[in-house]
C-alpha positions as CSV (number, residue, x, y, z in Angstrom):
1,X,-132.3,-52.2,35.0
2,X,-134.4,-53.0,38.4
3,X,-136.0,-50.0,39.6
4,X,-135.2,-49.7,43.8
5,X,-137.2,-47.0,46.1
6,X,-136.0,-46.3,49.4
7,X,-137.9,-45.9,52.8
8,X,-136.1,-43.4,55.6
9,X,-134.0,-42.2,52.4
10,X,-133.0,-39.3,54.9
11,X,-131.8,-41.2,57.3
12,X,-127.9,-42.1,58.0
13,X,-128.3,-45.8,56.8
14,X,-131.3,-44.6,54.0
15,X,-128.8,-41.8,52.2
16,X,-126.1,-44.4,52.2
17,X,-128.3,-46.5,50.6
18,X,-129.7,-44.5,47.9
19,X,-125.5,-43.9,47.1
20,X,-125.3,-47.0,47.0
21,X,-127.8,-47.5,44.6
22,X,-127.4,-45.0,42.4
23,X,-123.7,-46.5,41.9
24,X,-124.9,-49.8,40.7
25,X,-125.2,-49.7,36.8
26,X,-127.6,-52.3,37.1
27,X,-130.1,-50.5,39.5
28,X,-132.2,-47.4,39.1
29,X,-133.3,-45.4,42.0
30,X,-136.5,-44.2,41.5
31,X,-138.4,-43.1,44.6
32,X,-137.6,-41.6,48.0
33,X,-139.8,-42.1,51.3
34,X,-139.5,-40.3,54.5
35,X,-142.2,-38.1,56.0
36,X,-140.7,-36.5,58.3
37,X,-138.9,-34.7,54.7
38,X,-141.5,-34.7,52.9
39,X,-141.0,-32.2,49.4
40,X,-137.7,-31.7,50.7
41,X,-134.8,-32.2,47.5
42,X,-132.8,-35.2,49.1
43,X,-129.1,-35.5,48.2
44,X,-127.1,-37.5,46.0
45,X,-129.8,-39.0,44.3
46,X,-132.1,-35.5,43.7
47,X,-135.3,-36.4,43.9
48,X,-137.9,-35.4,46.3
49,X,-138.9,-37.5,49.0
50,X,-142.6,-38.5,49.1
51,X,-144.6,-39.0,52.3
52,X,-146.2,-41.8,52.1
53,X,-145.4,-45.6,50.0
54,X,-147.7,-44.4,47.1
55,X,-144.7,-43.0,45.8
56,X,-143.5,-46.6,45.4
57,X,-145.9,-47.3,42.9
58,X,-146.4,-44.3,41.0
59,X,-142.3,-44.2,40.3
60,X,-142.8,-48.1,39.3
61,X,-140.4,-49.4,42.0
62,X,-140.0,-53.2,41.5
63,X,-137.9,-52.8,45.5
64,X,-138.2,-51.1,48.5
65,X,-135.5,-51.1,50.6
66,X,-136.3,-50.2,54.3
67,X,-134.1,-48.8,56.9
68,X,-136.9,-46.8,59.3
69,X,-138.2,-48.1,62.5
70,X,-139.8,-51.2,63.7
71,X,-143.8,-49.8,63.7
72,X,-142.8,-47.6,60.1
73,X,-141.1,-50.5,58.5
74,X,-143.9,-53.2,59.8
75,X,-146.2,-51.0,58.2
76,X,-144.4,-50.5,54.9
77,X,-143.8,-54.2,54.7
78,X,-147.2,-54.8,54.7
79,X,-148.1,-52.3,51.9
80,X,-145.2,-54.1,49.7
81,X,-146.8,-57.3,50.1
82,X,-150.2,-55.9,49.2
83,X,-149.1,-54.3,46.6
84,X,-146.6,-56.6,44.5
85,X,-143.5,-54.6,45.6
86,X,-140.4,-56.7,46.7
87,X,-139.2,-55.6,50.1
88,X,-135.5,-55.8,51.4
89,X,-135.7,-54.7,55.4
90,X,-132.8,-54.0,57.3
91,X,-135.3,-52.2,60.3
92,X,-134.4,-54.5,63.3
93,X,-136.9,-54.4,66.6
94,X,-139.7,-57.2,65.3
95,X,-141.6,-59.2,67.3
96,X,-141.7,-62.5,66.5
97,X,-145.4,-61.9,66.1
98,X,-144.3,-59.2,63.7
99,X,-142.3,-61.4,61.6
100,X,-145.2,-63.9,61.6
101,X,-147.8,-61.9,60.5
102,X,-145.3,-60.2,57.5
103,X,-144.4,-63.9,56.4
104,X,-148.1,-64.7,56.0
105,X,-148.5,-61.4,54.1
106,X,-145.9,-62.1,51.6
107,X,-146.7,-65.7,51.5
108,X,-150.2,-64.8,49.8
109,X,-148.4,-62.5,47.7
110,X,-146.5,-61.9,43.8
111,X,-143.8,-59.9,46.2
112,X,-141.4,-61.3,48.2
113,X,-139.4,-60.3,51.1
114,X,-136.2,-60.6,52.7
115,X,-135.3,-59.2,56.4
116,X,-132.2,-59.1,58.1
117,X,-130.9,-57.9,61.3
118,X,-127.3,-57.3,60.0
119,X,-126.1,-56.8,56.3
120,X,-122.3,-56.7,56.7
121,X,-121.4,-59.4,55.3
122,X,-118.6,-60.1,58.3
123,X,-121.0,-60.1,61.0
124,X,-123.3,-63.1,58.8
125,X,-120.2,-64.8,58.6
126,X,-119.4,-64.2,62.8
127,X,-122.5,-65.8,63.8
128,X,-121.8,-69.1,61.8
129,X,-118.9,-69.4,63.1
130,X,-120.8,-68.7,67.0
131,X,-122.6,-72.0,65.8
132,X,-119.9,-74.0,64.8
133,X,-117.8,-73.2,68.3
134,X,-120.9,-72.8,70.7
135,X,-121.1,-77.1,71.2
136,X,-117.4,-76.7,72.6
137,X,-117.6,-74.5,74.9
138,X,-119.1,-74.4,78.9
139,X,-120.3,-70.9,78.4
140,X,-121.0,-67.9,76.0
141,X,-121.9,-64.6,76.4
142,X,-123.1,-61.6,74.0
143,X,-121.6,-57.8,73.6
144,X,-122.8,-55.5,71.1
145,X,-122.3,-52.3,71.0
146,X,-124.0,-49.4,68.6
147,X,-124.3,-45.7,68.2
148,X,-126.6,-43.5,71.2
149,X,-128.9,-43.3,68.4
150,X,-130.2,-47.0,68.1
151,X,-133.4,-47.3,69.9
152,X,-133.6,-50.8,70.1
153,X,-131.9,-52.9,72.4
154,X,-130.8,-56.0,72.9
155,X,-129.5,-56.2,68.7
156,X,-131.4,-57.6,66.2
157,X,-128.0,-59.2,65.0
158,X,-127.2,-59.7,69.1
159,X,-130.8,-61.7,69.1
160,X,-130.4,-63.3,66.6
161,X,-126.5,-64.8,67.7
162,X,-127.9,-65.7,70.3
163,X,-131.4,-67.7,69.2
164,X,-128.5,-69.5,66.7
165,X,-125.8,-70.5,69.4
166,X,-128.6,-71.9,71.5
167,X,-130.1,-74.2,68.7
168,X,-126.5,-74.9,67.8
169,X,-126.7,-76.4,71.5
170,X,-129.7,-78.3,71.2
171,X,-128.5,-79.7,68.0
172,X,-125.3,-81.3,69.5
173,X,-126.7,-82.1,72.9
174,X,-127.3,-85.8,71.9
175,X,-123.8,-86.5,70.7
176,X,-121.3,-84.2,72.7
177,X,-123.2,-83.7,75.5
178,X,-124.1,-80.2,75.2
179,X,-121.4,-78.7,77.2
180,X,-124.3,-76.0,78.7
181,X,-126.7,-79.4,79.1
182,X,-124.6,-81.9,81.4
183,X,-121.3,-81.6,82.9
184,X,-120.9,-77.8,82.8
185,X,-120.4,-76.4,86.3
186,X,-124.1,-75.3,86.3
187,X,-125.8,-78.5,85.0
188,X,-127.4,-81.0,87.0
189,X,-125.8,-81.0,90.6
190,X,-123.7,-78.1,90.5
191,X,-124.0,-75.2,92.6
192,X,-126.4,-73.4,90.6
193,X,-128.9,-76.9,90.4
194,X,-132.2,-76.9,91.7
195,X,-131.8,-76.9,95.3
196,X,-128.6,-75.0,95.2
197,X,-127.9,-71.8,97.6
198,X,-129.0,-69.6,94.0
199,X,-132.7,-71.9,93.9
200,X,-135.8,-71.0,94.8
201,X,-135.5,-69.5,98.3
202,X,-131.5,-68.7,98.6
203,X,-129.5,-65.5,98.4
204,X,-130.5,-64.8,94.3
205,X,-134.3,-65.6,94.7
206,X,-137.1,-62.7,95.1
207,X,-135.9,-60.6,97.5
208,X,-132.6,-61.5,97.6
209,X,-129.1,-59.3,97.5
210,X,-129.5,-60.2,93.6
211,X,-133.5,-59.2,92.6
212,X,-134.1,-56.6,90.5
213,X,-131.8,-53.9,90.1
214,X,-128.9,-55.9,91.8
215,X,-126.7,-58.2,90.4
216,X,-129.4,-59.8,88.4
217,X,-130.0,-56.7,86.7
218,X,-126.6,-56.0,85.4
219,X,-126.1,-59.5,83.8
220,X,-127.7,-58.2,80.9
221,X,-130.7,-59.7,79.1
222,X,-131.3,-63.9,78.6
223,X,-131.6,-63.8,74.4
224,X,-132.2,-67.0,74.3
225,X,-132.0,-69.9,76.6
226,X,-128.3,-69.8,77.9
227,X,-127.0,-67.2,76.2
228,X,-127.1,-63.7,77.8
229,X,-126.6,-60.4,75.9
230,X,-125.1,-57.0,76.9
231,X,-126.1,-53.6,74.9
232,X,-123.9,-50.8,75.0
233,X,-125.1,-47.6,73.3
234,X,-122.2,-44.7,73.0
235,X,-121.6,-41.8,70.7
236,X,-118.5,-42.3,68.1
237,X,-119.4,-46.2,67.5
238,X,-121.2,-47.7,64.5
239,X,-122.1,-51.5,65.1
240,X,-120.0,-53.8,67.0
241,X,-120.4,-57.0,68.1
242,X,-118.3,-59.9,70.5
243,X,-119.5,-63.5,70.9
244,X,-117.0,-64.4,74.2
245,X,-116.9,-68.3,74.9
246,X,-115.4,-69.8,77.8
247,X,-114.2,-73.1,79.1
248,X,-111.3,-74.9,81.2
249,X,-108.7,-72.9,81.0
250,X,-109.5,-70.9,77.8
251,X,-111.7,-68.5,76.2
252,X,-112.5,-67.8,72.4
253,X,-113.9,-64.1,71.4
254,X,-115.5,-63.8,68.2
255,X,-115.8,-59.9,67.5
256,X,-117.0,-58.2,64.2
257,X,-117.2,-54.3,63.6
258,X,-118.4,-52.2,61.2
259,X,-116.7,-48.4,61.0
260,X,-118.7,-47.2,58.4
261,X,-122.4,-47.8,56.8
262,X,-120.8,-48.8,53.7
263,X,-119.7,-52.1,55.3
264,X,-123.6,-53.0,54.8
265,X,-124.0,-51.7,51.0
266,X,-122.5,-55.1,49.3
267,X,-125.0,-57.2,51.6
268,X,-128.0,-54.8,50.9
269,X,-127.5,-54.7,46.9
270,X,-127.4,-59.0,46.9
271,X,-130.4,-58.8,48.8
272,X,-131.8,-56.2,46.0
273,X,-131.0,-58.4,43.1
274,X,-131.6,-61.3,44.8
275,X,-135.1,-61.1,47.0
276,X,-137.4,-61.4,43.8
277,X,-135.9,-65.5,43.2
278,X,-136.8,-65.9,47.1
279,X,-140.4,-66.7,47.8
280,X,-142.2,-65.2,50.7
281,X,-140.1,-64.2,53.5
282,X,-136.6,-64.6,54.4
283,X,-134.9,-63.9,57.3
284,X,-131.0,-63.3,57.6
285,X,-128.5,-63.2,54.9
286,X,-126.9,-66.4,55.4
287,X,-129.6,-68.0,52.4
288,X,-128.1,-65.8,50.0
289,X,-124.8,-66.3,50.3
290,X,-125.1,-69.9,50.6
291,X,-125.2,-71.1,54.0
């Protein structure tokens, strides 16, 4: 039986977790972190949450599975790695610097580790498909939408759509074109070209009707190159995300949402089971479900 510790076990996502877990007849939840409940009796599993990752390796955890936030989780990644404990992160808001630095920890380590932005299993499967429609279409644009609660914003899933559809882009440029590369009403010559009324100098430069806190400012957030991204942040929702392509005369809208935490429980147990066959870091799902 592989013995699974929790970080943030008090948490929305960290309780559902540790249910979860202590479902799975082949897991064993041993040990539950979160300071801020520290000798508090946590429910379902009964045990008392520890302050600090010590706890880890006195209860023998072999995984730690990490739903906190981005400075918490950085730091609890790191003691995994130093300290031959297998981590399974679902904390989104990494740098890329971050991510470095935890893939060189784990690299030089017996652990290993695997991070993703998203663990419903739907959403993985909606930003493959982004990849596979983003070369046929003009134009693409991000939505997502969370609970008031989420502190980060754009997504990590939203982030990471949109890093994907743009090397989808790149990929196909040579042979289709790249419909956001040449021939698309903003590539080379069109309106929006260099030298256009939006360049350097017209009505959207520095200064302009559009500069910051205009127009500008309410296109939401370039994710990655050509591919923008809106965040919504209301009370009632969970996690919620559309990928909205456009083209001559049609659109396509890719939309995934999760209702309830336990649409991330089937993604967070493979990763569980599976993160000690994957060396060093690994980032998204889509590796361990085969694509």
């Amino acid at each position: 039986m592989l013995r699974v510790g929790v970080f943030g076990a008090a948490g929305r996502m960290g309780a559902t977790v540790c249910e979860a877990v202590g479902a799975d007849p082949g897991l064993e939840l041993v040990a539950v972190v979160d300071p801020a409940h520290a000798g508090e009796k946590l429910e379902p599993s009964g045990l008392v949450a520890a302050r600090g990752p010590e706890a880890m390796a006195e209860a023998g955890a072999e995984v730690a599975v990490d739903f906190t936030v981005a400075a918490a989780a950085r730091a609890n990644a790191l003691w995994c790695a130093d300290n031959g404990v297998h981590s399974v992160v679902g904390t989104t808001g990494f740098s890329p610097a971050v991510l470095a630095e935890i893939k060189t920890r784990f690299e030089a380590s017996v652990a290993n580790c695997v991070v993703a932005p998203n663990f419903a299993i739907g959403a993985v499967l909606m930003m493959r498909f982004a990849e596979l429609a983003a070369p046929f279409f003009e134009s693409v644009e991000i939505v997502e939408l969370h609970h008031d609660g989420k502190v980060d914003a754009p997504s990590g899933t939203a982030i990471l759509t949109a890093q994907r559809i743009s090397e989808a882009l790149k990929a196909r440029a040579p042979r289709t074109g790249g419909p956001l590369v040449a021939g698309g009403p903003e590539a080379a010559g069109g309106p929006d070209a260099a030298g256009g009324p939006d360049a350097a100098g017209g009505t959207e430069a520095a200064g302009g009707t559009e500069a910051a806190g205009g127009t500008e400012a309410a296109r939401g957030t370039e994710a990655a190159p050509g591919v923008r991204v809106h965040s919504v942040r209301l009370r009632g929702l969970v996690a919620h995300q559309e990928v909205l392509f456009g083209t001559a005369g049609q659109t396509l809208t890719l939309r995934h949402d999760s209702m309830d935490r336990s649409s991330f429980m089937p993604g967070v147990l493979l990763a569980v089971k599976e993160v000690q066959q994957r060396r060093g870091l690994t980032v998204g799902l889509d590796a361990l479900l085969g694509f």
